[in-house]
N, C-alpha and C positions, 0 to 999 in steps of 0.2 A: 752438940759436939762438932769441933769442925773435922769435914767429911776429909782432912788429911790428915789426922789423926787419930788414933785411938786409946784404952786406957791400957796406960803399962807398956806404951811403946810412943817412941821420940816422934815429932813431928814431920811427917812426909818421908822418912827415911827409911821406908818401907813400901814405898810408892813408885809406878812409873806410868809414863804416860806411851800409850801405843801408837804410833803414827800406820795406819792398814791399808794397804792397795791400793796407794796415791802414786800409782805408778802411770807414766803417760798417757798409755792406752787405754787406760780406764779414766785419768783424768777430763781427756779429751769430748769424755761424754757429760760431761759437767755443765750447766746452764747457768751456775750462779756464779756470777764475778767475784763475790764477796768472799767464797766459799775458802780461797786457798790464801788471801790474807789473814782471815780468820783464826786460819789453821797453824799458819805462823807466828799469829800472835800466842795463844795456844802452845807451842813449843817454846818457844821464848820463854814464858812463864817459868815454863817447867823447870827448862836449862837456868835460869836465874834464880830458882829457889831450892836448885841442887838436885831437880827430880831427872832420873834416866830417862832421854828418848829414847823408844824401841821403836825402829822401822821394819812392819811385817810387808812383805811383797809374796807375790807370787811368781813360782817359777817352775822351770820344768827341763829335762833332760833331752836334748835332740832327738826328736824324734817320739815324745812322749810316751815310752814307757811305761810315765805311773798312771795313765789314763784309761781307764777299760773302759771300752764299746758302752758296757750297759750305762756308764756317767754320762748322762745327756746333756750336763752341763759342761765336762770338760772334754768330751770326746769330740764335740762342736769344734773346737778349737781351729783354726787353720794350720796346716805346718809349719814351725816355725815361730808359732806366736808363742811367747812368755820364757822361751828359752834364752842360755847366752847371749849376747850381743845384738837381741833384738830390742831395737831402739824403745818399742812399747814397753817391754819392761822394766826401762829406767825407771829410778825412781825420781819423779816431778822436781825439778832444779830447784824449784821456790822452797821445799821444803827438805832439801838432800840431808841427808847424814852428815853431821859434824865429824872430824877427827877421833876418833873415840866410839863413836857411839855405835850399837848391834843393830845388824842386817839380820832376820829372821827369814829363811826361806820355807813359805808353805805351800802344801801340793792341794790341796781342799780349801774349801771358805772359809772354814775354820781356822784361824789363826794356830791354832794349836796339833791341828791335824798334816800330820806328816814333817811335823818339823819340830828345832829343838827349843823349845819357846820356852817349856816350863823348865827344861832342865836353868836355862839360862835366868830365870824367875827366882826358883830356888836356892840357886847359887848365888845370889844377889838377895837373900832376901826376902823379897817382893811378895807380898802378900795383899796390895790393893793397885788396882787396875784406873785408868784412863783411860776413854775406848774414844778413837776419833777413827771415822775412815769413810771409803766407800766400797760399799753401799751400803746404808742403812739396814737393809732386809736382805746383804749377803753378812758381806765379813762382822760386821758389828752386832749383828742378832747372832749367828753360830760362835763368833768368840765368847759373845755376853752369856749366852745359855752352854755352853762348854764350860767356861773359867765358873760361872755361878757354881755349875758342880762339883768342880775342883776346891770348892769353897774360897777361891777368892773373894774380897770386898772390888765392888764395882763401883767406877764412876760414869756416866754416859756423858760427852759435851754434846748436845742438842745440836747446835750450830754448827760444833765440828765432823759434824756424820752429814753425807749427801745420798741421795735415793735420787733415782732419776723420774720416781714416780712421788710427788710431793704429798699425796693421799698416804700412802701406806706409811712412810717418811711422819705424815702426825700419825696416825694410831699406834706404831710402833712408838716413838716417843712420846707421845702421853699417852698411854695406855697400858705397853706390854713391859716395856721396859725397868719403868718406875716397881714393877713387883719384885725384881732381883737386884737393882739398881740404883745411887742417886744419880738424879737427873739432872743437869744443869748448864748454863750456857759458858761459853768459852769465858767472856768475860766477869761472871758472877766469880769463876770457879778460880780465874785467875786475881780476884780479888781476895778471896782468902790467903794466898800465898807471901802477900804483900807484908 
């Protein structure tokens, strides 16, 4: 069955593709050139065969707020960082938000966590996922194991996910992934579309 469809419901029209924390600051840590043409070709697709881009960022309230002490990951943060008007948390020029298309803001790694993801899911629909972003073994494992539960269908692009550790980057892609997941490369996935 092609992985944009399923039986008893129209082709891809149920579908969106997630663009996840390709926001400057985190772009900047990025090693593969390839990574963010990739990832435009990737949207492209989608936007030409009528799938929704969702742009998940992260972000946060002056002076953060939603971060308690004990979160070792967000507590780290410096002042300032991922809130309004800081530049890092743009989201990456190459792959901005077209006219139209939903800005999700999340406070967690979780795409879903602290924001209005699924209501915006629901309302549209959406019941199968495309998961592209980084990190591999942040945002794209806690969305893919979050949304699994919520019972979505998942798609992983392989090529569209970055890890700045390329080790865990394969195990999680061939390994962890594929058990809640298809797995597949930007351009296989954008050949079904065609």
């Amino acid at each position: 069955m092609n992985p944009t469809t399923r039986k008893g419901s129209s082709p891809i029209s149920n579908t969106a593709f997630l663009v996840m924390d390709v926001q400057q600051g985190i772009v900047s840590r990025v090693q593969d050139e390839r990574y963010l043409p990739r990832l435009v070709e990737g949207g492209e697709a989608a936007r030409g065969a009528g799938i929704p881009v969702i742009h998940v960022v992260l972000g946060f309230r002056a002076g953060h707020p939603e971060c308690a002490p004990r979160n070792k990951t967000f507590s780290a943060l410096p002042p300032g960082a991922f809130v309004e008007g800081d530049p890092s948390a743009a989201i990456h020029p190459d792959v901005a938000p077209r006219p139209g298309e939903v800005v999700v803001t999340k406070k967690r790694v979780s795409a879903f966590t602290g924001s209005d993801l699924a209501l915006v899911l629901r309302s549209a629909g959406i019941d199968h996922l495309v998961l592209t972003g980084i990190a591999t073994s942040g945002v794209v494992l806690s969305t893919l194991r979050q949304a699994a539960d919520l019972d979505y269908r998942l798609t992983v692009l392989s090529d569209g996910c970055y890890d700045p550790d390329p080790e865990v980057h394969e195990v999680l892609i061939g390994k962890v992934f594929a058990r809640q997941a298809e797995v597949t490369s930007i351009g296989e996935w954008s050949a079904t579309l065609a």
